[in-house]
C-alpha positions in Angstrom: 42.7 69.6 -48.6 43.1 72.6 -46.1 41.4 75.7 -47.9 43.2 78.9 -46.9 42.5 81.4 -44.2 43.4 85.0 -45.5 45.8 86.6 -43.8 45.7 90.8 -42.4 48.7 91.7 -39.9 48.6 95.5 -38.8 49.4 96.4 -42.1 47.4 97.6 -45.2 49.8 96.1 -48.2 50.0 92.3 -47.9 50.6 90.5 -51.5 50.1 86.4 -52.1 52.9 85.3 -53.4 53.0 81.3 -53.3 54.3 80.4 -49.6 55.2 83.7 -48.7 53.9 87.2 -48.3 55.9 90.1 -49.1 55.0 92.5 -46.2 55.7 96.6 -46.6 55.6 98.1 -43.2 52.7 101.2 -42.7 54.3 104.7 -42.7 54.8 104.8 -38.9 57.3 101.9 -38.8 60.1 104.1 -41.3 62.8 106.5 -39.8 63.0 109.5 -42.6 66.3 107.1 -43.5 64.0 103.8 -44.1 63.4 102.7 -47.8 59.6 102.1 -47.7 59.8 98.4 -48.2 60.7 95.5 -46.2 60.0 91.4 -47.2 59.9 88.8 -45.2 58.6 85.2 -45.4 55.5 84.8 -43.2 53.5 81.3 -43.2 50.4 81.1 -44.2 47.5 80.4 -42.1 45.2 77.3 -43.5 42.1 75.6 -41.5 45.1 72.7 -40.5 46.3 75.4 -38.1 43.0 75.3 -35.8 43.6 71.6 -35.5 47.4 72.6 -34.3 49.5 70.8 -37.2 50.9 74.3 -37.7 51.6 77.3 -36.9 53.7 80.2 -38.1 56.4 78.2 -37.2 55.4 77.0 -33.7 53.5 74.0 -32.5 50.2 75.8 -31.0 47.8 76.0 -32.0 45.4 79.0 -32.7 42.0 79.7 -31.9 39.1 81.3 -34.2 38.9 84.3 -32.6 43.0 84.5 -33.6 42.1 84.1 -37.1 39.0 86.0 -37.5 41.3 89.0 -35.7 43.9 89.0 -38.6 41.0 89.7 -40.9 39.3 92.4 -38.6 42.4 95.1 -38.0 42.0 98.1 -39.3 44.5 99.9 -41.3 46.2 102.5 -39.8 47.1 106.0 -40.4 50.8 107.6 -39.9 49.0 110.7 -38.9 46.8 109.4 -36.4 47.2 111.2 -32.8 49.3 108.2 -30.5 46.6 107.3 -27.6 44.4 106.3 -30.7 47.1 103.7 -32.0 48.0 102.6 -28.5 44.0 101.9 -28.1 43.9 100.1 -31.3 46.8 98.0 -30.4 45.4 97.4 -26.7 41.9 96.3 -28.3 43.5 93.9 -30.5 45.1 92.2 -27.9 42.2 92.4 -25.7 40.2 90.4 -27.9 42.1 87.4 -28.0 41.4 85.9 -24.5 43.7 82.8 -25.3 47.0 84.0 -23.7 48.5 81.8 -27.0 47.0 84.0 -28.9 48.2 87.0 -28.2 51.7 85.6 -28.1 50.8 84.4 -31.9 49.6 87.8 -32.7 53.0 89.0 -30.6 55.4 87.1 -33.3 53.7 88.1 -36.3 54.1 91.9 -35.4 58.0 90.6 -34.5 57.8 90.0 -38.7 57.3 93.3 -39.7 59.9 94.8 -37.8 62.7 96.1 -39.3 66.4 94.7 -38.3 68.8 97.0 -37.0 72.1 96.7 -37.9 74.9 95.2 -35.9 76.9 98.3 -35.7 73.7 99.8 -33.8 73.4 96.6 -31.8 76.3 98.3 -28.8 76.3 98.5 -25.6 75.5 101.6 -25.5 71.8 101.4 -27.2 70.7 98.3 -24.8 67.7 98.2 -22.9 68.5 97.5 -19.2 65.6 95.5 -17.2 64.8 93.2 -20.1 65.2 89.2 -19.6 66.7 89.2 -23.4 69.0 91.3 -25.1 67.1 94.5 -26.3 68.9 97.3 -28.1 66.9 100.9 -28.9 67.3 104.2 -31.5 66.3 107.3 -31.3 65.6 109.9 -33.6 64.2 113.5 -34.0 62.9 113.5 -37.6 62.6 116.9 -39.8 58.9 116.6 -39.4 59.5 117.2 -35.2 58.3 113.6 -34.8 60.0 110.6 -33.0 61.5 107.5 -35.0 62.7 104.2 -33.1 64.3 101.3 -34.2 64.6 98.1 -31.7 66.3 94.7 -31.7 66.2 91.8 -29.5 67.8 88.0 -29.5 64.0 87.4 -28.6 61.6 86.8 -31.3 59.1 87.7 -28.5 60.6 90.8 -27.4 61.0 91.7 -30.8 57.1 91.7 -30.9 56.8 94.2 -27.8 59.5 96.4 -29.9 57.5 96.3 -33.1 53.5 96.8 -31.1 55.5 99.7 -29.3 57.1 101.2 -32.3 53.9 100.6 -34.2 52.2 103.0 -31.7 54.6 105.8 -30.8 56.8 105.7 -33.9 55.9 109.3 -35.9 54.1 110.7 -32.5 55.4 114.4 -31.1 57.8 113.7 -28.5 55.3 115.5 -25.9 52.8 112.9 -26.8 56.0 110.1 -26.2 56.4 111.2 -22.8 52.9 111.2 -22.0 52.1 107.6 -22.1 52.4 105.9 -18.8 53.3 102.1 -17.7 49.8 101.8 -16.7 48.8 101.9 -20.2 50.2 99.3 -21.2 49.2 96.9 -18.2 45.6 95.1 -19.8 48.2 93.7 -23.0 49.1 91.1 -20.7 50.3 88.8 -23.2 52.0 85.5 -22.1 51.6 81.9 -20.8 51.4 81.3 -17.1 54.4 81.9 -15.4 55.9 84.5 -18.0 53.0 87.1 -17.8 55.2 89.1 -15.1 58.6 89.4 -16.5 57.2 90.2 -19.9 54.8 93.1 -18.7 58.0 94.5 -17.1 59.7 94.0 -20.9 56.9 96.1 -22.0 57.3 98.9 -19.5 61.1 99.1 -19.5 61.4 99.7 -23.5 59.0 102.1 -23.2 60.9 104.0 -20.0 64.3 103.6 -22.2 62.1 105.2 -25.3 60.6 108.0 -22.9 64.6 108.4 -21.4 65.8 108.6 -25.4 63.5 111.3 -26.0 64.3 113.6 -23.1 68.6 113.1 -24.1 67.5 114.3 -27.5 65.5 117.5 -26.3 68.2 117.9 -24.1 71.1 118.3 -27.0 68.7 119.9 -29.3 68.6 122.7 -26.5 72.0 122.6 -26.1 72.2 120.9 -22.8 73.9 117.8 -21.6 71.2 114.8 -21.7 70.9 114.9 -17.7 72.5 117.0 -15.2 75.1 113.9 -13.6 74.9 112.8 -10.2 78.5 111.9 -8.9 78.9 108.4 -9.5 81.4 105.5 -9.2 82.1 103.0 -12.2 83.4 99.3 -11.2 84.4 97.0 -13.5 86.7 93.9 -13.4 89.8 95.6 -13.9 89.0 98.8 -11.1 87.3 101.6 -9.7 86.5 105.0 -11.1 85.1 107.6 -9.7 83.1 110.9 -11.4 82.5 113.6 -9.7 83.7 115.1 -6.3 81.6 113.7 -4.1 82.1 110.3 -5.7 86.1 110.7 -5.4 85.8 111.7 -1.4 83.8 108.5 -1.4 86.7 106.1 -3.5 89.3 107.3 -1.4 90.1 104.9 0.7 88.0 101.6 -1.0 92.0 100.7 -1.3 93.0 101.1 2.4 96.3 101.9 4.0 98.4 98.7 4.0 100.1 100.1 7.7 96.9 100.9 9.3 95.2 97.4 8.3 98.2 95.6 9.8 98.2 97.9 12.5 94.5 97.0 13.5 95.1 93.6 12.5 97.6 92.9 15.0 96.0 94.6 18.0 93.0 93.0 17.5 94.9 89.1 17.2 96.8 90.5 20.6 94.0 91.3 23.0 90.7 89.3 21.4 88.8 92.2 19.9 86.0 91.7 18.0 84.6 94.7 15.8 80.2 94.7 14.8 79.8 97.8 12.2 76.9 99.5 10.7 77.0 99.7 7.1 76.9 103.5 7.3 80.6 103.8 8.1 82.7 106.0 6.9 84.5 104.9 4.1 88.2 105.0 5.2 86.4 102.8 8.5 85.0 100.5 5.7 88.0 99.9 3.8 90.2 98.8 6.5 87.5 96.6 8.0 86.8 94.7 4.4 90.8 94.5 4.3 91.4 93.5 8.0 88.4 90.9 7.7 90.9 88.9 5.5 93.1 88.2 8.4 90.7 88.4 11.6 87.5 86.9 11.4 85.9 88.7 14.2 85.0 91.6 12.3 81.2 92.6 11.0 79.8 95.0 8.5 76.0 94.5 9.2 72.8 96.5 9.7 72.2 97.6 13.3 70.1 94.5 14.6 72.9 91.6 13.3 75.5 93.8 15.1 74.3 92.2 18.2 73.7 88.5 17.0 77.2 88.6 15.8 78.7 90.1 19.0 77.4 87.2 20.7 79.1 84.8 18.4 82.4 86.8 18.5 82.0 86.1 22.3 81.1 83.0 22.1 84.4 82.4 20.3 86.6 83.9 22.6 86.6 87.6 22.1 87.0 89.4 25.7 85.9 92.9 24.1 83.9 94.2 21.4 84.2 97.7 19.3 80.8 98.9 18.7 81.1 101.6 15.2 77.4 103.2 15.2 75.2 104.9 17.3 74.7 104.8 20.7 71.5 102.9 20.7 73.3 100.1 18.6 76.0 99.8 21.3 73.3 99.8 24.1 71.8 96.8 22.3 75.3 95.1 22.1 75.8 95.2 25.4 72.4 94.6 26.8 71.9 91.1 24.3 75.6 90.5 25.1 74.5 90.8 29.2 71.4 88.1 28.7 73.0 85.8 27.0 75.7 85.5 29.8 78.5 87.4 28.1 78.0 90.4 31.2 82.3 90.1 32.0 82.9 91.3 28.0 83.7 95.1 27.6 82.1 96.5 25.0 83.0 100.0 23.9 81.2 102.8 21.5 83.7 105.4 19.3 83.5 108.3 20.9 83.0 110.8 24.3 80.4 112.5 22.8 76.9 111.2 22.4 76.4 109.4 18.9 72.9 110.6 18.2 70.2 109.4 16.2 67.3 111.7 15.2 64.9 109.0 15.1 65.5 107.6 18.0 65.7 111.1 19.7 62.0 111.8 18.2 60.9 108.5 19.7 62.1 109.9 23.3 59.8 112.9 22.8 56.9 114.0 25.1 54.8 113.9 21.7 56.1 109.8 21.1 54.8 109.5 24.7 51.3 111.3 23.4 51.1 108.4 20.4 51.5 105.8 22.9 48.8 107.1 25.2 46.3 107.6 22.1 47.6 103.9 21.6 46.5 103.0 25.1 42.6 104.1 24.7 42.1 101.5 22.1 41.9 97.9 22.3 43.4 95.7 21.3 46.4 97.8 20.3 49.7 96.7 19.0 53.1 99.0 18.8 55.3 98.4 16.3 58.5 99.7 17.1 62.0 100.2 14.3 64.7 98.7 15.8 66.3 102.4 15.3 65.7 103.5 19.2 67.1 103.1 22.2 66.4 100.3 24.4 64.6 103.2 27.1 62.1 103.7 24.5 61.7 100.2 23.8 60.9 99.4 27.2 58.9 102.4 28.3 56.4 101.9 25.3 56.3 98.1 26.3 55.2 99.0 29.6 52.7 100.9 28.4 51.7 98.9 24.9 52.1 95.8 24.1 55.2 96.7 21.6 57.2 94.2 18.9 60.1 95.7 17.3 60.7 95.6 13.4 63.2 96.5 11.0 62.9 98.0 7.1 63.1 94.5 5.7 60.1 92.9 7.9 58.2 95.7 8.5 55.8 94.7 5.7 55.3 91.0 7.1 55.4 91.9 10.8 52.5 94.4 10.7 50.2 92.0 8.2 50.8 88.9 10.7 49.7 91.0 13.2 46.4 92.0 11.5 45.9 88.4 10.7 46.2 86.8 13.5 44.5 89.2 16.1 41.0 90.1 15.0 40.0 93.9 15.5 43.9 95.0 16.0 44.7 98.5 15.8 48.5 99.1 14.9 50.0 101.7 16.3 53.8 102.5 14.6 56.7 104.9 14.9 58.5 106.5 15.2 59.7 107.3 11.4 57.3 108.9 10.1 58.3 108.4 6.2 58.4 104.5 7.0 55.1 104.5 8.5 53.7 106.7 5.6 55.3 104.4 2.9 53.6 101.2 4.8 50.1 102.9 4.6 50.5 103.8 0.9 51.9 100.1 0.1 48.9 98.6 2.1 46.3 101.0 0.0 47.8 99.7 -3.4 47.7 96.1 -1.9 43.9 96.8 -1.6 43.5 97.4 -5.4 45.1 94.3 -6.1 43.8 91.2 -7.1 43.6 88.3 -4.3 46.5 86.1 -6.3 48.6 89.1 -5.9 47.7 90.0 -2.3 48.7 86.5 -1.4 52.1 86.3 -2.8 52.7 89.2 -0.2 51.3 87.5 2.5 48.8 84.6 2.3 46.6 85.6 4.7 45.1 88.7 3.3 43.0 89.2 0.4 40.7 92.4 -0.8 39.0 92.5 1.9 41.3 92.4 4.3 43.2 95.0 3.4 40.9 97.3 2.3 39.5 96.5 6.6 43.1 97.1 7.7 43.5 100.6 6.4 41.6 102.9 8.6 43.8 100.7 11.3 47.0 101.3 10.7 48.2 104.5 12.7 51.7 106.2 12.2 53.9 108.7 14.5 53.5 111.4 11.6 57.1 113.4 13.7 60.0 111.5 13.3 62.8 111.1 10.1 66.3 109.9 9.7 68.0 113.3 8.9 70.0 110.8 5.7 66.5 109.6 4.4 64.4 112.6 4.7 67.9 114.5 2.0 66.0 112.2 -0.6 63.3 115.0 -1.1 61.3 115.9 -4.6 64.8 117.8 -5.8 66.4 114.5 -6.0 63.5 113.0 -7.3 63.3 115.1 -10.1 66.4 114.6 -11.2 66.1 110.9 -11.1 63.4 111.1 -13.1 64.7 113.4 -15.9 68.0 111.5 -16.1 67.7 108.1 -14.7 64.4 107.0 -15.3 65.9 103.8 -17.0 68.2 103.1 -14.6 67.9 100.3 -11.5 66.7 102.3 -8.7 66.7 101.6 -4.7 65.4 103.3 -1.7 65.3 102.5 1.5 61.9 102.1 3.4 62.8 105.6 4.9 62.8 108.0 2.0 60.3 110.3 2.1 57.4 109.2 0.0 58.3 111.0 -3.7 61.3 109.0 -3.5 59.0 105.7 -2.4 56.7 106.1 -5.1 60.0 106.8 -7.7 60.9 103.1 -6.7 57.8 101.0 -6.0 57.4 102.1 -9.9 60.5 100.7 -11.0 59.9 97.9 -8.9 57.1 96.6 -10.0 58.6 96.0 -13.9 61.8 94.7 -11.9 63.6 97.4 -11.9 64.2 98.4 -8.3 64.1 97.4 -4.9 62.3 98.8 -1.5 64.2 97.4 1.8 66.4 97.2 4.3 70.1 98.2 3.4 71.0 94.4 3.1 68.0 94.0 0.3 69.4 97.1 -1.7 72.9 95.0 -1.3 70.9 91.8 -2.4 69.4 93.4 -4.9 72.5 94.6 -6.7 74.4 91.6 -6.2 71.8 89.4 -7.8 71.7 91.4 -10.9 75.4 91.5 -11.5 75.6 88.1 -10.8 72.8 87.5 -13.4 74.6 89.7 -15.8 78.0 87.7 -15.3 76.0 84.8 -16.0 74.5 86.0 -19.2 77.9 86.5 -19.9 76.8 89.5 -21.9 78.5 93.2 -22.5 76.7 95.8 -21.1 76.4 98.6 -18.1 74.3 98.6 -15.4 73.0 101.8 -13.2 71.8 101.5 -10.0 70.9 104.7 -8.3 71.4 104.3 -4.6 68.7 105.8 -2.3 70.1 105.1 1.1 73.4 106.3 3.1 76.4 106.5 0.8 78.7 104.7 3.7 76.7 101.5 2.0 79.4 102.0 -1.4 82.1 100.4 0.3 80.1 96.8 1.0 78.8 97.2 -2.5 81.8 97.6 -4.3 83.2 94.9 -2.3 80.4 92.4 -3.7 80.5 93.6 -6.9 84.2 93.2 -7.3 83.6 89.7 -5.8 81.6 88.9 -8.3 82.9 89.7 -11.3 86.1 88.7 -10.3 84.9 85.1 -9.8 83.1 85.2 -13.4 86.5 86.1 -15.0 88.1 83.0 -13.1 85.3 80.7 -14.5 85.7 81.4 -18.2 83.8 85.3 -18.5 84.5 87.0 -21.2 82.3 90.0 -21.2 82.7 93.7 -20.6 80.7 94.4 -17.5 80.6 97.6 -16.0 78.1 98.6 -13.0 77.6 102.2 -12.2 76.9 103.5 -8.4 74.9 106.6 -8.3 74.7 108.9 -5.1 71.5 111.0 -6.0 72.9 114.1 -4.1 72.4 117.6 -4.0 74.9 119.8 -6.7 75.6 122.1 -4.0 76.5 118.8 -1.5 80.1 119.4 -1.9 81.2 123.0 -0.7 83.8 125.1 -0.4 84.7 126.9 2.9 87.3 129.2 4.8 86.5 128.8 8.2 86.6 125.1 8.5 89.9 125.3 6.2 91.0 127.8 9.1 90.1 125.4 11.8 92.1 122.6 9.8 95.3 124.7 9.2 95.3 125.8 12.9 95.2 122.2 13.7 98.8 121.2 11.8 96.6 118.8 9.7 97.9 120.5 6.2 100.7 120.6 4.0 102.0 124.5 3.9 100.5 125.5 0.8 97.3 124.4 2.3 97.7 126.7 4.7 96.8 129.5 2.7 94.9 128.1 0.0 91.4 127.7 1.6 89.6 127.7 -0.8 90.5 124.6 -2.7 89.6 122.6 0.5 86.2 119.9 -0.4 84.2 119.9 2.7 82.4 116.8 3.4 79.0 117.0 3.9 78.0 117.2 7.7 74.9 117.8 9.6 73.4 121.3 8.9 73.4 123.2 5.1 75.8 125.4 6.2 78.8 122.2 6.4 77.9 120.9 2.8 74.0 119.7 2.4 72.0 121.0 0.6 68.7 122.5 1.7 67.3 120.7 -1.5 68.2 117.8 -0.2 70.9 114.7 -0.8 74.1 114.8 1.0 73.4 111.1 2.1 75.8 110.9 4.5 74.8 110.6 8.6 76.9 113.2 10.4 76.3 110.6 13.7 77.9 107.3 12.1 81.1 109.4 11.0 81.7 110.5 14.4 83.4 106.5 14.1 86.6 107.0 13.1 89.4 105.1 12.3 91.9 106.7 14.7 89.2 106.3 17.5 88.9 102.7 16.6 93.0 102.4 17.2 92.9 104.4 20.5 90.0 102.1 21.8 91.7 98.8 20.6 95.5 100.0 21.6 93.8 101.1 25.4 91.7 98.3 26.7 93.1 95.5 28.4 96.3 97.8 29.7 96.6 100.0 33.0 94.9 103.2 31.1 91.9 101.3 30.3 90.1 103.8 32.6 90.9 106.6 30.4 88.0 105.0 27.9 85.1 105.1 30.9 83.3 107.7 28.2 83.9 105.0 25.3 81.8 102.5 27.4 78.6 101.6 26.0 75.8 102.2 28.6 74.4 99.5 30.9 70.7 100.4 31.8 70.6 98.6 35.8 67.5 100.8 36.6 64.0 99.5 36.7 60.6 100.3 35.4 57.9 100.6 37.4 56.7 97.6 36.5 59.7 96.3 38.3 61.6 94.9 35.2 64.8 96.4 34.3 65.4 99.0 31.2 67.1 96.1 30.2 65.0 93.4 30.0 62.1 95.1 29.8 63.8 96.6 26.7 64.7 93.4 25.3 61.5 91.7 24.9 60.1 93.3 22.0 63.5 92.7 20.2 62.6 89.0 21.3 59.2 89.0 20.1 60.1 89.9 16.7 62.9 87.1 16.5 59.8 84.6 17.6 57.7 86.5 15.2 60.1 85.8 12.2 59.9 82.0 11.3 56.2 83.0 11.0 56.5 84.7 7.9 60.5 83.6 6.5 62.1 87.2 6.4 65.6 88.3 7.8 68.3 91.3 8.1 67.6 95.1 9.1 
């Protein structure tokens, strides 16, 4: 007969009581509203249990050091200071080196907490991040202290809920906001394979506790929870859009029905294709998305597909192609167009002006050319160029370095290939200087990793190879992409006070505050650091994960990149919950788009309104109403961004307008074709001294890093 193990769960009152226990949580589980009891049927542990035949009321079985813990916790004190109950919890954990174990210990603490009730089991009090459903409370008792209540469809969950509640429950909410995800990262509790996504539960209830607290400091100082960022709110039904800068961007997501028709048919007429950045503006966007629907050869891509797809377009029949971007994008057009034997198709930029790009205008600069030289004095040397310059720079720095071009999604791979494969390699890259930045910090955290983590980054690296690389890696410490650099420690502040909970992206280009903001949320699955097409992967895989759960709810994702990327994201979005309510979903999805912008990003002005009225472009009344007039934000503080930073918007790509698109496409191919010689994207004939032409000579590293990429499986821009 099976004599019987006694029983101690984080809780001082524990009664025998045949088959059962009747279990009263300690003080620090009970809101001033909870009645200071709770049962619940718990099975017993008995000496059958080591030998597996039971267990609670799971299959596994548990070791000695599990059973000798229950009888070793301490008792705990409502009035003990929080790190000391965190410590407590983290040492009990810590002792059970059987990862069954701890997930044993992890259900019993799921039996003492207390169920919340379904009418607090909304929407609005769910935990986003989590793999199961999670909802949270919050409250600020008399006594000044916090008091949470949790739920979860998880019995597992439910245990990271209770440990957390345990700990914080009845701490000051100073002392709430303290604790950090780091603290929590030796509970590693799990089986193999589930480690990850449940450290990331861990972390994200304890952000959404942290975000809780701050909304209820907030109202008890009589201010709104967070100071809102202008957002957009899409859900199966529609669009809507709060605040200003949100509404200029909503505008035209339903286009014109003339003007689509109007492209539509010019481009059937004379072959036109169209290759797009994502950074359009968003009247462009929406009669591109629209127009695709009837005329295939149209693209929305970032700037290194533009040219792939050209080709294609070409290679279907197209006799001219519309370039919307800067100038070095149309340069690249025609130059990958001209080698692969496509020389007799026009291909036209948006403008008579030059279509700048501050990046690649800092990678033209006498001090790039300094980089490169300091680049030349060590051997071996590699340069890693962004694809965001022209292809002059390309091929003077390949004349004087060996150079290989990358873009935000490969950056990583490309420059640890490099260090693998060529021993003693310095790496020389540029010209943004956030990007390059970013890359060193990301390769010093890699270097504090463990070698299983290294390697699922790249599996030729380990400790010691990263931590060789460092001193190594060089970065142009000059150059920024005037929409990147907006997302400054202003914006960052705020995302942190009022967003913290929310999915968060960035592109690799955001200054380093902003880097650090997302690599954080990242690592508990919460964000994404990439290319514009991963920040658009990234938020289409969640909401498709979401329609799949088939669950209510509302996602945030706070976009840290150019704001012309909306329209390609509402576009998926739509897609996608649209095809869940044509296979049988039922749930209430919304997703939330958040432009972390300056509050000052949106001005008003007289003397542009002056220009405008001069111009006939206004009603009357508009004529004398200045003041009303929402400027959109341009290149300089003075035309609607914010010194603090976050306008988002490149002044360059919306120099690619609709009605330029329209001249170009109703003017080529007819007798006044010569009035667009300025619209003609430039043809670099001249040669290096090597010889080689700009264009060639250009094109190569663009060619090495296609070569480069089966190498390491990575795609996009």
């Amino acid at each position: 007969m099976a004599t019987t193990c006694m029983l101690k769960v984080q809780n001082p009152s524990l009664a025998l009581r045949s088959n059962s226990y009747v279990i009263t949580p300690p003080p620090h589980f009970l809101k001033p509203s909870h009645k200071p009891y709770l049962t619940r049927k718990v099975h017993l542990l008995t000496t059958s249990n080591l030998n597996g035949e039971k267990c609670f009321k799971h299959s596994s079985p548990i070791s000695a050091a599990l059973t000798e813990s229950f009888v070793q916790v301490p008792e705990t004190n409502a009035h003990e200071v929080l790190p000391t109950r965190l410590n407590r919890i983290l040492a009990e954990f810590s002792a059970l080196e059987n990862p069954r174990d701890r997930v044993m210990r992890l259900l019993e603490y799921s039996s003492l907490l207390p169920s919340l009730p379904a009418s607090e089991r909304i929407s609005a009090n769910r935990v986003m991040g989590c793999t199961a459903q999670v909802w949270l409370t919050a409250e600020l008792g008399r006594d000044g202290r916090m008091y949470f209540g949790a739920e979860s469809d998880s019995e597992i969950t439910r245990g990271f809920c209770s440990c957390l509640i345990n700990a914080i429950n009845g701490a000051l909410p100073e002392e709430v906001l303290k604790v950090k995800t780091e603290d929590l990262s030796s509970l590693n509790i799990g089986v193999a394979g589930g480690a990850k996504s449940r450290a990331n539960t861990w972390h994200n209830i304890l952000i959404s506790m942290q975000k809780r607290v701050k909304d209820i400091l907030a109202k008890n100082a009589g201010k709104p929870p967070v100071d809102p960022f202008p957002s957009l709110l899409i859900n199966v039904e529609g669009i809507s859009a709060q605040g200003t800068f949100a509404e200029a961007q909503a505008k035209y997501l339903s286009p014109d029905a003339s003007k689509v028709a109007e492209l539509v048919d010019v481009l059937k007429e004379k072959q036109i294709g169209v290759v797009a950045h994502f950074y359009m503006d968003p009247e462009v966007q929406g009669v591109l998305v629209a127009a695709k629907q009837q005329w295939p050869h149209i693209h929305i891509s970032d700037s290194l597909v533009m040219a792939d797809r050209a080709v294609k377009m070409a290679e279907s029949g197209c006799k001219f192609i519309t370039v919307l971007g800067v100038d070095f994008m149309s340069e690249n057009v025609r130059a990958i167009l001209d080698q692969a034997g496509f020389g007799e198709v026009g291909v036209y930029r948006m403008a008579t002006e030059k279509i700048g790009c501050s990046l690649a205008e800092a990678a033209a600069s006498p001090k790039y050319l300094q980089f490169l030289e300091a680049a030349t004095r060590s051997q071996p040397s590699l340069h890693v160029i962004y694809i965001n310059t022209s292809l002059q720079t390309k091929a003077q720095s390949h004349e004087l370095v060996p150079t290989i071009t990358c873009t935000s999604s490969n950056v990583v791979q490309t420059v640890l290939q490099a260090f693998a494969q060529i021993p003693d390699l310095t790496v020389w890259y540029g010209p943004d200087s956030y990007m390059g930045a970013n890359l060193a910090e990301l390769f010093r955290q890699m270097s504090n990793m463990t070698d299983a983590e290294i390697a699922e980054i790249h599996p030729m690296h380990d400790k010691n190879t990263m931590k060789s690389l460092l001193h190594r890696l060089h970065f142009f410490h000059d150059g920024t992409c005037l929409v990147h650099d907006l997302f400054g420690a202003d914006v960052v502040r705020r995302v942190q006070e009022g967003y913290c909970d929310s999915f968060l992206t960035a592109h690799f280009e955001v200054p380093g505050e902003m880097f650090s903001l997302a690599m954080e949320a990242k690592k508990r699955g919460m964000g994404v650091v990439g290319s514009t097409q991963n920040i658009l992967d990234f938020i289409t895989q969640n909401v498709q994960e979401a329609v799949r759960r088939d669950i209510d709810g509302r996602l945030q994702f706070v976009l840290g990149t150019e704001s012309g990327m909306v329209t390609a994201i509402v576009s998926a979005i739509r897609n996608v919950l649209t095809a869940g309510k044509s296979n049988g979903a039922r749930a209430n999805i919304e997703v939330e788009i958040i432009f972390p912008v300056s509050s000052n990003s949106i001005s008003k002005s007289n003397s542009i309104s002056k220009t405008a009225a001069s111009s006939g472009d206004l009603k009357p009344d508009e004529r004398t109403n200045f003041t009303n007039l929402s400027i959109v934000p341009g290149v300089s503080s003075g035309e609607g961004c914010s010194i603090h930073g976050g306008c988002a918007s490149c002044p360059y790509m919306k120099m690619n307008s609709l009605d330029s698109l329209l001249k170009v496409c109703h003017l080529v191919g007819t007798s006044k074709e010569a009035l667009l010689s300025a619209y003609r994207a430039q043809r670099f004939d001249k040669s290096m001294l090597s010889g080689h032409s700009i264009a060639d000579l250009g094109c190569e590293p663009i060619l090495h890093m296609r070569h480069f990429q089966p190498l390491f499986q990575t795609n996009g821009t």
